[in-house]
N, CA, C and O of each residue as an XYZ file, in Angstrom:
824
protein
N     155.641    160.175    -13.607
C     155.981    159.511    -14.856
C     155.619    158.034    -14.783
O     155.859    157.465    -13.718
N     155.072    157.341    -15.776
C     155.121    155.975    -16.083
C     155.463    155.470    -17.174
O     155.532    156.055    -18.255
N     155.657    154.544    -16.985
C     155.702    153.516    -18.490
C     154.664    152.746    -19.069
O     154.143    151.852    -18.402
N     154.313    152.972    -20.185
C     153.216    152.312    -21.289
C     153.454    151.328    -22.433
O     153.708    151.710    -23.575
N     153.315    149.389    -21.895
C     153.849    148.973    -22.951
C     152.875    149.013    -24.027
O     151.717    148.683    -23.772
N     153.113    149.281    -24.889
C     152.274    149.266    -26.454
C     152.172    148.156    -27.470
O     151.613    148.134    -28.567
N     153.037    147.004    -26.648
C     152.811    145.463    -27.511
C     154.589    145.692    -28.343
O     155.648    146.242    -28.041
N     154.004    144.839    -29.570
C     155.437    144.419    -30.502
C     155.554    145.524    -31.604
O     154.527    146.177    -31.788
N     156.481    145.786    -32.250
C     156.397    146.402    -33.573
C     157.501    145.318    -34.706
O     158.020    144.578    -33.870
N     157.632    145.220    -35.022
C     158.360    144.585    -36.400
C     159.224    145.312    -37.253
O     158.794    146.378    -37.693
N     160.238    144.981    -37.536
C     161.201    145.603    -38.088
C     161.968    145.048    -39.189
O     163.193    145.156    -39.141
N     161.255    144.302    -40.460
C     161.703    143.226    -41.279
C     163.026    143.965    -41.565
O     164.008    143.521    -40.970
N     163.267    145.350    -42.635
C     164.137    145.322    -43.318
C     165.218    146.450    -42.382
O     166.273    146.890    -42.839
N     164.813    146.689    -41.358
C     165.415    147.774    -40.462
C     165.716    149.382    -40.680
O     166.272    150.127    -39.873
N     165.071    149.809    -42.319
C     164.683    150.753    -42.413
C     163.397    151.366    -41.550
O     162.442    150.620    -41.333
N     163.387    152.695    -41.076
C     162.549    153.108    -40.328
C     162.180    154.260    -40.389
O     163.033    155.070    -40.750
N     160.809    154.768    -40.071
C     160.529    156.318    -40.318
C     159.373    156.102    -39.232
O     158.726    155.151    -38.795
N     159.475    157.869    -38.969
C     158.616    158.499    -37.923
C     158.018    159.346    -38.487
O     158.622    160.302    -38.974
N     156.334    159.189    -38.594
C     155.671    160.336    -39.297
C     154.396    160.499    -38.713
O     154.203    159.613    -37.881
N     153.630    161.134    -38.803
C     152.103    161.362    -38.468
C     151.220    160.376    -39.378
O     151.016    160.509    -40.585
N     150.759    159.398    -38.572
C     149.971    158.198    -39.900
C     149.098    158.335    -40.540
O     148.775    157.579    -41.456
N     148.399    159.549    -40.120
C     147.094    159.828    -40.837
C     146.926    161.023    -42.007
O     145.956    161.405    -42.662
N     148.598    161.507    -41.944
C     148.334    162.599    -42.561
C     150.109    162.269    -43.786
O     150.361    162.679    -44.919
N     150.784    161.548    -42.996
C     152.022    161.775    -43.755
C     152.489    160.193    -44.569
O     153.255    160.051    -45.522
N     151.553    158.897    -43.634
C     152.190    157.923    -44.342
C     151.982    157.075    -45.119
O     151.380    156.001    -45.111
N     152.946    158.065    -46.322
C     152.128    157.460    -47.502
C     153.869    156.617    -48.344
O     154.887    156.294    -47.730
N     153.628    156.511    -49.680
C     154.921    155.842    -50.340
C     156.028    157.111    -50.536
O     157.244    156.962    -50.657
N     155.674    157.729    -50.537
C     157.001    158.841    -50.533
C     157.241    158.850    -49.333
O     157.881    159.888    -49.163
N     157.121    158.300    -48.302
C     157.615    158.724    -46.486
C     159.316    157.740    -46.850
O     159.415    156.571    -47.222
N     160.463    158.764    -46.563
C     161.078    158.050    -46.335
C     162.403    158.052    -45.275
O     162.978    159.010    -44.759
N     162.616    156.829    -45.175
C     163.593    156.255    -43.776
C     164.832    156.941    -43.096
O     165.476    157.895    -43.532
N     164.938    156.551    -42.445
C     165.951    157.428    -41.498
C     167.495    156.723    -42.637
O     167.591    155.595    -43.121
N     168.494    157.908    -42.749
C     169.789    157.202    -43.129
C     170.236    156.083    -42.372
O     170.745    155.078    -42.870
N     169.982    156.326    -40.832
C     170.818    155.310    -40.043
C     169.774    153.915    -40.252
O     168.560    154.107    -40.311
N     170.389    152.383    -40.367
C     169.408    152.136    -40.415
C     169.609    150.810    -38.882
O     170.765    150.670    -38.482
N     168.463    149.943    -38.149
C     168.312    149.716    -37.114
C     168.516    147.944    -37.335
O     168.236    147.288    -38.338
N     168.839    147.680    -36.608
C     168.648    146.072    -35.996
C     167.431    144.839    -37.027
O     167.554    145.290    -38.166
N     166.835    144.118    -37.084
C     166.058    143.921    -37.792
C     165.633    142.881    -36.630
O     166.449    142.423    -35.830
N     163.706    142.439    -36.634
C     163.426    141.655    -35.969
C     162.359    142.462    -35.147
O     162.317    143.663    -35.417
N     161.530    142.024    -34.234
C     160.687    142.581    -33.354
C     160.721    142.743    -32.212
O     160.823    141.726    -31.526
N     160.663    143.849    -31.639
C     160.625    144.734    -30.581
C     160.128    145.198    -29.653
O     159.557    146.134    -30.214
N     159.797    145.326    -28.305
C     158.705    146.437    -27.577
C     158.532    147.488    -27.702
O     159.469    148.179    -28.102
N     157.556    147.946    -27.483
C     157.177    149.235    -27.889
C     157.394    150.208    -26.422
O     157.659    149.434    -25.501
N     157.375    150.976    -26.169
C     157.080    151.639    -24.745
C     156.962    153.173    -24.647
O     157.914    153.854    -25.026
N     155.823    153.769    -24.148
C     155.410    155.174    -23.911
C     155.709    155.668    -22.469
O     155.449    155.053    -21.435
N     156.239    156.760    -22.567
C     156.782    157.597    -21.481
C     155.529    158.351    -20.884
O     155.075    159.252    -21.590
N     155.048    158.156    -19.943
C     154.110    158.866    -19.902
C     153.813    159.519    -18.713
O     154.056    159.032    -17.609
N     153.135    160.946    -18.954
C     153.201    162.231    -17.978
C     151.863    162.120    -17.200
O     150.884    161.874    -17.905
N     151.666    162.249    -15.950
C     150.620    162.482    -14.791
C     150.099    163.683    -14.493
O     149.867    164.020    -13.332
N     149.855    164.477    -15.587
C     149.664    166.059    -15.455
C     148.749    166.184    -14.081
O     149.249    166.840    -13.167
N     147.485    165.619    -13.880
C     146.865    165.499    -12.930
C     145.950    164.353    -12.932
O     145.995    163.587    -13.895
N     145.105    164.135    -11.949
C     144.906    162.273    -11.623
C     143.601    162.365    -13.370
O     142.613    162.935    -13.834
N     144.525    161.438    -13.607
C     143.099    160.987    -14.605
C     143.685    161.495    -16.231
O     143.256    161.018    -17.282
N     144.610    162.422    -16.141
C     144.729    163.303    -17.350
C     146.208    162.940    -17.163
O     146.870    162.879    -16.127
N     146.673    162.635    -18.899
C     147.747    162.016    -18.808
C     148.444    162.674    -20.458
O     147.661    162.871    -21.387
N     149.642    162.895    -20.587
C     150.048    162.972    -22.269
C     151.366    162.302    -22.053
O     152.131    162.243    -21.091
N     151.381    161.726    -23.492
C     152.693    160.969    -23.850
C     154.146    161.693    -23.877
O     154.248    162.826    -24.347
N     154.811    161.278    -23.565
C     156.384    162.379    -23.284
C     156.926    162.074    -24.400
O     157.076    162.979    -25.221
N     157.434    160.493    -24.776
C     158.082    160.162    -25.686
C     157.528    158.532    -26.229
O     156.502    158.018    -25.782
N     158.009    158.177    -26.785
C     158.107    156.694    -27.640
C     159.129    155.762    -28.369
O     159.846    156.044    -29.329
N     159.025    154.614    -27.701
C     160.631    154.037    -27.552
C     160.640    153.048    -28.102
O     159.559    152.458    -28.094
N     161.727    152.413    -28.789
C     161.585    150.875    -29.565
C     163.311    150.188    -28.780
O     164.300    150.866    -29.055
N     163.464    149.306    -28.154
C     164.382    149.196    -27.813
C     165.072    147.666    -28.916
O     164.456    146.695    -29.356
N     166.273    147.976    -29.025
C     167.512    146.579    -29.951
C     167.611    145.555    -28.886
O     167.458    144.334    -28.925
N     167.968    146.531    -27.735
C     169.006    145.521    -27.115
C     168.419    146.273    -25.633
O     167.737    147.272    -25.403
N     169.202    145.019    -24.627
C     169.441    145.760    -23.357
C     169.726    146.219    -22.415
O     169.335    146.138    -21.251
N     170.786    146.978    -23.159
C     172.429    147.766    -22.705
C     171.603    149.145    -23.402
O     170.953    149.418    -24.412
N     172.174    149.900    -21.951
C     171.456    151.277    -21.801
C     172.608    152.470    -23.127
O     173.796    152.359    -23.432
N     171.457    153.575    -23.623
C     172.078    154.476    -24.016
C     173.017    155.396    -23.349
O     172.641    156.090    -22.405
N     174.142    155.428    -23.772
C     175.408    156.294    -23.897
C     175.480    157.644    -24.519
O     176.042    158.560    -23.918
N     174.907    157.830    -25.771
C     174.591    159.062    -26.176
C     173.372    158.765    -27.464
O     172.893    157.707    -27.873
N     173.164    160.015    -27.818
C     172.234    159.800    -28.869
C     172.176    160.726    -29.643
O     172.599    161.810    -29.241
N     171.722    160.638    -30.792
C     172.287    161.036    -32.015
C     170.916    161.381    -33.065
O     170.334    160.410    -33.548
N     170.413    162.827    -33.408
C     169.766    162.792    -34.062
C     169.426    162.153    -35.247
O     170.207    161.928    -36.172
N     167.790    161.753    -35.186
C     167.028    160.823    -36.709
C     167.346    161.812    -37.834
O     166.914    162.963    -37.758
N     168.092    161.406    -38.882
C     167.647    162.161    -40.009
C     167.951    161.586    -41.457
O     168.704    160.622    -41.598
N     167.454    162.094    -42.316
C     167.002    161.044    -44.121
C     168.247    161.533    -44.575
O     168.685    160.443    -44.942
N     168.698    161.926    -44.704
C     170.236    162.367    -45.290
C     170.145    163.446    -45.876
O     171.200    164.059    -46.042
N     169.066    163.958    -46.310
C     168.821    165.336    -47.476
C     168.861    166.127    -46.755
O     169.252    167.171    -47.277
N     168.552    166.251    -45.267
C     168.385    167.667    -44.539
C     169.500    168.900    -44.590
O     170.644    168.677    -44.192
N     169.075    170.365    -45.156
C     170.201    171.466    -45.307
C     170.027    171.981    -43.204
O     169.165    172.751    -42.779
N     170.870    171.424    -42.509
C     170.852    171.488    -41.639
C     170.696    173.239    -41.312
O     170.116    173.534    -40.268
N     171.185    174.311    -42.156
C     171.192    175.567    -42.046
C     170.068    175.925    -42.305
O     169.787    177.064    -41.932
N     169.114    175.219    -42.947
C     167.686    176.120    -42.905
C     166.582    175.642    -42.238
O     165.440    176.064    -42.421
N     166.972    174.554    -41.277
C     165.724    174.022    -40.367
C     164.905    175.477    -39.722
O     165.250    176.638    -39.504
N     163.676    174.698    -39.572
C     163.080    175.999    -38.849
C     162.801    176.347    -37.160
O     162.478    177.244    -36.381
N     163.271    174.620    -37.272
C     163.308    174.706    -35.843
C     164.988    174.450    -35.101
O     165.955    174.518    -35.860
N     165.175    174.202    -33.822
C     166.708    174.119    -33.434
C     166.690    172.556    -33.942
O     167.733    171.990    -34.268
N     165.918    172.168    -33.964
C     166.051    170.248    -34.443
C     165.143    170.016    -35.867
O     164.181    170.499    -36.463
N     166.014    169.071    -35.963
C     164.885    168.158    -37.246
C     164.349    167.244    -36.664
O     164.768    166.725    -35.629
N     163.220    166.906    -37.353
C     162.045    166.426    -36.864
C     160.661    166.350    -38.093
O     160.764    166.625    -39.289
N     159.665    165.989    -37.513
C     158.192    165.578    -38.469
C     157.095    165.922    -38.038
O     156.763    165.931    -36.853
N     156.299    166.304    -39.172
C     155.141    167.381    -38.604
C     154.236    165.985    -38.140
O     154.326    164.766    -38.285
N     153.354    166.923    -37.520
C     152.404    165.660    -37.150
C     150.908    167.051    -37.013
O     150.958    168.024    -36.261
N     149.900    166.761    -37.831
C     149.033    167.516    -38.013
C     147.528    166.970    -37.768
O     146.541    167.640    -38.073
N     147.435    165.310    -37.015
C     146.821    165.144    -36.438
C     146.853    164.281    -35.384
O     146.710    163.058    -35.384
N     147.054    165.033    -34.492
C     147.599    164.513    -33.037
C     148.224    162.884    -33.029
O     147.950    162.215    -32.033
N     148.932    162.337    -33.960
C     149.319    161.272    -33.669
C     150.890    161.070    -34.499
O     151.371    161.587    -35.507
N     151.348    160.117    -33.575
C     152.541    159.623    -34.479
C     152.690    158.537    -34.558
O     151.998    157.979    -33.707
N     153.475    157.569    -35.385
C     153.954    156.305    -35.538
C     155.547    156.276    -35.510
O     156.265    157.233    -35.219
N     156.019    154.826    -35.917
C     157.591    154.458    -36.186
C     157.126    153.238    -36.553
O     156.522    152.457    -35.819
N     157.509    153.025    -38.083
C     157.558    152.084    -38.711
C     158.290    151.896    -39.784
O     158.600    152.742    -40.623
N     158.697    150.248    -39.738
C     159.718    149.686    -40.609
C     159.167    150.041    -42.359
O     157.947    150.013    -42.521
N     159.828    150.280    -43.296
C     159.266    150.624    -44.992
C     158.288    149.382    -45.304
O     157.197    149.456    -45.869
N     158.841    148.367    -44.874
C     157.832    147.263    -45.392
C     156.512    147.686    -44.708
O     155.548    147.848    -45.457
N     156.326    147.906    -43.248
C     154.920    148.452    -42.695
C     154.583    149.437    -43.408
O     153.450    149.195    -43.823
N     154.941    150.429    -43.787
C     154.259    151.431    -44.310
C     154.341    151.091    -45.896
O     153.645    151.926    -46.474
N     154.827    150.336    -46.670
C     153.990    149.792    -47.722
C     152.949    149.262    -47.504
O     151.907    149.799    -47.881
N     152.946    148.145    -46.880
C     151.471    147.222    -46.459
C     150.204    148.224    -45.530
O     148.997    147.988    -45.471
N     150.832    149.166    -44.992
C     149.387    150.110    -44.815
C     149.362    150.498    -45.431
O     148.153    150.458    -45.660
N     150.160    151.545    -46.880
C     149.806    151.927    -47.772
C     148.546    150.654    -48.929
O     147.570    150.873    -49.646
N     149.181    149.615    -48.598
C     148.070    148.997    -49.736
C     146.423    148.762    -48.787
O     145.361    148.763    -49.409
N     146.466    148.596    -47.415
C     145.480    148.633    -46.784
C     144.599    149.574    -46.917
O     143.456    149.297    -47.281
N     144.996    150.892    -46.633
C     144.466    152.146    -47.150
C     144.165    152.461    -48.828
O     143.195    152.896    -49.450
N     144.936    152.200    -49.035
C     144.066    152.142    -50.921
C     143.112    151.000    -50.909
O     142.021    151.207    -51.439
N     143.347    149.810    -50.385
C     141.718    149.056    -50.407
C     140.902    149.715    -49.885
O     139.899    150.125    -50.470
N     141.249    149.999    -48.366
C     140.037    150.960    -47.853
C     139.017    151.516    -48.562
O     137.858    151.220    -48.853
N     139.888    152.533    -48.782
C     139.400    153.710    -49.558
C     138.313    153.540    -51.209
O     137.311    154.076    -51.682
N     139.408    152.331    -51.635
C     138.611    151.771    -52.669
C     136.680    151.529    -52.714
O     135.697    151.817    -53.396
N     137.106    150.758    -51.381
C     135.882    150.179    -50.912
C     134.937    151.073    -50.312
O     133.745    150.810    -50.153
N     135.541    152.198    -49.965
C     134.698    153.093    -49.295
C     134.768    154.407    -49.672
O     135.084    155.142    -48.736
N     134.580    154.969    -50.739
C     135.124    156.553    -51.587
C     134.130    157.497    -50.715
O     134.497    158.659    -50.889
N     133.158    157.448    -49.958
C     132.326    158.264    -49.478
C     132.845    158.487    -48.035
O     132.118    159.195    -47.339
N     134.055    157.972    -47.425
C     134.285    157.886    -46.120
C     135.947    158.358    -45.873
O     136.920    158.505    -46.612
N     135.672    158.507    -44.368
C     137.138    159.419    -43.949
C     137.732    157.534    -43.359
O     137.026    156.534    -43.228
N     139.540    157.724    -43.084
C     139.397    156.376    -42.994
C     139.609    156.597    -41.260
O     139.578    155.770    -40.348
N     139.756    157.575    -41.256
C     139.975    157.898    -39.286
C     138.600    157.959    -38.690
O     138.429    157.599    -37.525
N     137.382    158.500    -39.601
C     136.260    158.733    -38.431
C     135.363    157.419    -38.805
O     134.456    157.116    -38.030
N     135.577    156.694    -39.882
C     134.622    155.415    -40.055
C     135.531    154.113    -39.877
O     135.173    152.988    -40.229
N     136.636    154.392    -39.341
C     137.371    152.852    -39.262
C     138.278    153.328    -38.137
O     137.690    153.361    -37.056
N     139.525    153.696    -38.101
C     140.378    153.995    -37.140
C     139.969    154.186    -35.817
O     140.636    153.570    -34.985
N     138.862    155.015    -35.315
C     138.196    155.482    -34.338
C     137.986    154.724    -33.562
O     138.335    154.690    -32.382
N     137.317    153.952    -34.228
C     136.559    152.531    -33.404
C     137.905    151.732    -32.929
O     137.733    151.003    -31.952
N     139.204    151.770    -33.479
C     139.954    151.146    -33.203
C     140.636    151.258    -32.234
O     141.162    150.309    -31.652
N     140.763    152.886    -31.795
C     141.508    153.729    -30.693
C     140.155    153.387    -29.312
O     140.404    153.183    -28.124
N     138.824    153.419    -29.938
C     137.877    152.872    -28.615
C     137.937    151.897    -28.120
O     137.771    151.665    -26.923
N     138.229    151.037    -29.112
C     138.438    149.387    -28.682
C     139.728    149.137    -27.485
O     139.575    148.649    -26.366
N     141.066    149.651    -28.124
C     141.704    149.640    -27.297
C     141.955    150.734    -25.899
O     142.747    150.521    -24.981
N     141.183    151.750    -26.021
C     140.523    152.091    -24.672
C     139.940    151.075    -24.156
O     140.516    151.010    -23.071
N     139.112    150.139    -24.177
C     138.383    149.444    -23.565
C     139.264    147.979    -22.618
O     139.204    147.429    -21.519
N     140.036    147.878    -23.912
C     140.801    146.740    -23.892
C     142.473    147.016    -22.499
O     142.893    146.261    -21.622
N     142.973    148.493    -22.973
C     143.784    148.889    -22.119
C     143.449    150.165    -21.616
O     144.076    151.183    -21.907
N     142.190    150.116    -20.650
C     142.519    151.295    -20.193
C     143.197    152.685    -19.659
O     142.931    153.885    -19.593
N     144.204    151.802    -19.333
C     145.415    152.659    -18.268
C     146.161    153.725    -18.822
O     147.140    153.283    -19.424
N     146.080    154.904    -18.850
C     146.897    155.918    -19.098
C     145.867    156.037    -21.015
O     146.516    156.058    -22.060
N     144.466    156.086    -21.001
C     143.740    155.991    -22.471
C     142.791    157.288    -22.110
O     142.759    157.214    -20.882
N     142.169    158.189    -22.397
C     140.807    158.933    -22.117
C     140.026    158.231    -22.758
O     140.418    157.067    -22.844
N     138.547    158.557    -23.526
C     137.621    157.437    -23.222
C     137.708    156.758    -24.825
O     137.500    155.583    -25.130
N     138.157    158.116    -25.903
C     138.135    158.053    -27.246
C     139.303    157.125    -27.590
O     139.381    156.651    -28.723
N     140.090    156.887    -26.776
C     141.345    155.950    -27.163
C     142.617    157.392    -27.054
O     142.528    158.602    -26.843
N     143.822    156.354    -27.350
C     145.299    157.642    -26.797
C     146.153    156.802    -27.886
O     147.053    157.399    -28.476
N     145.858    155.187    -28.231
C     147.142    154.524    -28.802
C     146.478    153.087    -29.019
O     145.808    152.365    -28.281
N     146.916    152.971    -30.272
C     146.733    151.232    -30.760
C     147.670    151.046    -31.715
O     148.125    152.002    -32.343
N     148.201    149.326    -32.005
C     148.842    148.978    -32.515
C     148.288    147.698    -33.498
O     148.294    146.469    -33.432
N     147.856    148.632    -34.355
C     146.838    148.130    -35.039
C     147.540    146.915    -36.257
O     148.370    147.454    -36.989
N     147.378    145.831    -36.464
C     147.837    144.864    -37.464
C     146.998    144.675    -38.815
O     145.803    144.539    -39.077
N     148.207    144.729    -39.557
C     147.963    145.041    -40.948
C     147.502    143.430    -41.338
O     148.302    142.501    -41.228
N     146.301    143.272    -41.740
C     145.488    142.126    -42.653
C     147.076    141.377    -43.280
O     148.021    141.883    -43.886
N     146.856    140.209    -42.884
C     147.604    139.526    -44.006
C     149.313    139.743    -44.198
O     150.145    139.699    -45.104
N     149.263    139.950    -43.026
C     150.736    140.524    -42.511
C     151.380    140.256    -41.508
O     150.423    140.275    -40.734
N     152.489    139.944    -40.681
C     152.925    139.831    -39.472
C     153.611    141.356    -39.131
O     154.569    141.419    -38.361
N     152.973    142.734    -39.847
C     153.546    143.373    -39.514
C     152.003    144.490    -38.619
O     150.922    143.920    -38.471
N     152.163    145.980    -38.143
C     151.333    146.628    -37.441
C     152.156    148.186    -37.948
O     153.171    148.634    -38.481
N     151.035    148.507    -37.412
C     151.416    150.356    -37.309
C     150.563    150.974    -36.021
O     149.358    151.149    -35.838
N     151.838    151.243    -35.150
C     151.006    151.703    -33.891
C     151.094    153.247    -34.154
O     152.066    153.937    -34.462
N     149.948    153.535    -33.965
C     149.925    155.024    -33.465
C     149.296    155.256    -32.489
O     148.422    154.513    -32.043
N     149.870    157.008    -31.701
C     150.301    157.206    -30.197
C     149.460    158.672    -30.777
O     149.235    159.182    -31.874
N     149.165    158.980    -29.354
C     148.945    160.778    -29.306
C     150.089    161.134    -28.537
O     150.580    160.583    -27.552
N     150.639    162.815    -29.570
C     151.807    163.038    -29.740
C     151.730    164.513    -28.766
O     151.609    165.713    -29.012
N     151.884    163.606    -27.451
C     152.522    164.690    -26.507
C     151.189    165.919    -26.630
O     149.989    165.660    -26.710
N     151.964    167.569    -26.613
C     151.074    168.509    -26.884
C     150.154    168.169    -28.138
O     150.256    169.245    -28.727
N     149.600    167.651    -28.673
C     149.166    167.696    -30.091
C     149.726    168.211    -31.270
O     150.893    167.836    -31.151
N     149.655    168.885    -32.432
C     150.196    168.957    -33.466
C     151.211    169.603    -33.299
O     151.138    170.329    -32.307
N     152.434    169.673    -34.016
C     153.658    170.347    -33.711
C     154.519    169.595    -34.371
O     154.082    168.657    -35.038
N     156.017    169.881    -34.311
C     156.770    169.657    -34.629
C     157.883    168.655    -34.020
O     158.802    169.315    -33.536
N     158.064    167.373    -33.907
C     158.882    166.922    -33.018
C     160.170    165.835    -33.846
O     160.256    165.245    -34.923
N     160.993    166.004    -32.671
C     162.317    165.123    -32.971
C     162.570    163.845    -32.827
O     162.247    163.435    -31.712
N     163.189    162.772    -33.778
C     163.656    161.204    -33.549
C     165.182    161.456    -32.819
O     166.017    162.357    -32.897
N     165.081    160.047    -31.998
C     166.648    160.110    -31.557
C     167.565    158.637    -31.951
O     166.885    157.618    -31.830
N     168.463    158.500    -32.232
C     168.948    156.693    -31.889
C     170.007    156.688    -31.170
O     171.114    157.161    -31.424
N     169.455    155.863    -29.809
C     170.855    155.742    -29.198
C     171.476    155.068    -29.210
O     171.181    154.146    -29.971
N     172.550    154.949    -28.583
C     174.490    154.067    -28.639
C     174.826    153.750    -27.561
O     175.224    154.432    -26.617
N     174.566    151.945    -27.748
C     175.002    151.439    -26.419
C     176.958    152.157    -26.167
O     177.677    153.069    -26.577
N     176.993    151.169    -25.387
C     178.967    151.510    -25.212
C     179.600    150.465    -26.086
O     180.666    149.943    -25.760
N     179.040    150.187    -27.058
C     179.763    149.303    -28.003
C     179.601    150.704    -29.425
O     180.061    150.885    -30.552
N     179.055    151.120    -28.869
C     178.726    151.681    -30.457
C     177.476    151.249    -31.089
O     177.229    152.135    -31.907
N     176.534    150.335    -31.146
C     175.427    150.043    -31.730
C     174.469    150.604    -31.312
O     174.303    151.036    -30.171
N     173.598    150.652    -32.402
C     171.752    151.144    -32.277
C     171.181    150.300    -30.679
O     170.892    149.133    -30.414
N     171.203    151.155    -30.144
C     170.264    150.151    -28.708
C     168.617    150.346    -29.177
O     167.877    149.392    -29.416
N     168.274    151.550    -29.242
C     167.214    151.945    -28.995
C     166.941    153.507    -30.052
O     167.878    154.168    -30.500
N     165.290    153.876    -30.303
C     165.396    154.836    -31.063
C     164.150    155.315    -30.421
O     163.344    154.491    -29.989
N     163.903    156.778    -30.313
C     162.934    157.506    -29.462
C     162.560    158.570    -30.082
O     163.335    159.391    -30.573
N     161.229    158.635    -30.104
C     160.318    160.265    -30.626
C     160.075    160.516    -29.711
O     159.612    159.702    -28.912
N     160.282    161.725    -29.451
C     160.514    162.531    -28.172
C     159.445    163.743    -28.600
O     159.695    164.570    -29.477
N     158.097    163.693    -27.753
C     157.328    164.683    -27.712
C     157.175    165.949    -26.658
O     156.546    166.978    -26.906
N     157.816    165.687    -25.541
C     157.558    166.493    -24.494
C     159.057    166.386    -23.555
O     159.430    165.479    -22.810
N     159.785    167.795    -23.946
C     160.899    167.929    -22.755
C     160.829    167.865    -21.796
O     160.648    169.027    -21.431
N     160.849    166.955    -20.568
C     159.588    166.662    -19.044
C     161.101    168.079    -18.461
O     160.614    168.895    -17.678
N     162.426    168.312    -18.721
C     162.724    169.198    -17.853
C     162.420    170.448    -17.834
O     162.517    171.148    -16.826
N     161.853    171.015    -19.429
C     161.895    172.106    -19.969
C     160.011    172.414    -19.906
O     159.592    173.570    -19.839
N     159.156    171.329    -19.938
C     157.757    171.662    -19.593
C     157.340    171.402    -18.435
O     156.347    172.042    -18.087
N     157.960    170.336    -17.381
C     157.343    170.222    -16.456
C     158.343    170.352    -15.108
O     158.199    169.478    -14.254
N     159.375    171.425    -14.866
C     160.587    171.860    -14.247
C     160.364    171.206    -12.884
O     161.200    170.519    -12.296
N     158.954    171.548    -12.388
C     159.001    170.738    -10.795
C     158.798    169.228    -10.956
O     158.885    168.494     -9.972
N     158.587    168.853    -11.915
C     158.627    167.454    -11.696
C     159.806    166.770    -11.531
O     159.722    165.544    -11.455
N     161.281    167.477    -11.431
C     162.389    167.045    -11.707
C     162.605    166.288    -10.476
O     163.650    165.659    -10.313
């Protein structure tokens, strides 16, 4: 196992959501009920050593504070009919290998980034003529724990002090869970997308 710092994220209004960025975050994405700390943060990836060279993300962490979690408490928007999930957890699809966590104000301001985009470019995908290059760059820039196409960038929104990092999500597409944990005071310490159970997929690594 290692750790992967991923830079700052921003958290103006302390609303927050976890979604797949390329496929889910748009103006209807919305925030977790609980809501978080406000201000900017580290980012940090959990990350698995399957074998030398080949690596996948376990989880993804934003920490408040730093007083360790006590327990933790599933992410969820308040609407969920907890009796008809399809899975044992709630959680967010992610349908192309990536995820984010970002504050509503970030995902407005990529929402308006992406409608310029797009504006500007109606003949183009915005992942294989812009994004791409972005995940190579920071391969180049951070190699460590990247394959050659890129694994994770924390890309900053034009005209903004805010970013939207996105990560490759563990196994690839699937279904996965947010967590927020509780220092021993009771407060938000920290909040985690959790892609890979390291006890339940990788048992000898324990």
């Amino acid at each position: 196992m290692h750790l992967l710092d991923m830079g700052l994220v921003n958290f103006p209004t302390g609303k927050i959501l976890a979604v797949d960025p390329l496929v889910y975050l748009d103006r209807s994405a919305d925030p977790y009920f609980t809501t978080v700390p406000t201000g900017i943060f580290p980012l940090t990836a959990a990350v698995v050593e399957e074998q030398e060279n080949h690596y996948r993300y376990a989880a993804v962490k934003v920490d408040f504070n730093n007083e360790q979690a006590i327990y933790y408490i599933e992410a969820l928007h308040s609407d969920e009919d907890l009796s008809e999930l399809e899975e044992a957890y709630s959680g967010f699809c992610v349908d192309a290998g990536l995820g984010t966590i970002v504050d509503i104000e970030a995902r407005d301001a990529y929402c308006d980034f992406i409608e310029a985009w797009e504006k500007k470019n109606p003949d183009y995908n915005a992942y294989d003529s812009f994004f791409s290059e972005e995940f190579k760059n920071s391969q180049k820039k951070f190699p460590r724990f990247q394959k050659q196409d890129g694994d994770w960038i924390n890309f900053p929104l034009p005209g903004t002090e805010l970013s939207v990092p996105m990560f490759q999500s563990g196994f690839g597409d699937g279904f996965y869970p947010v967590y927020f944990g509780y220092d021993g005071e009771g407060r938000v310490c920290r909040v985690v997308v959790q892609f890979i159970d390291i006890a339940l997929s990788y048992p000898e690594k324990k």
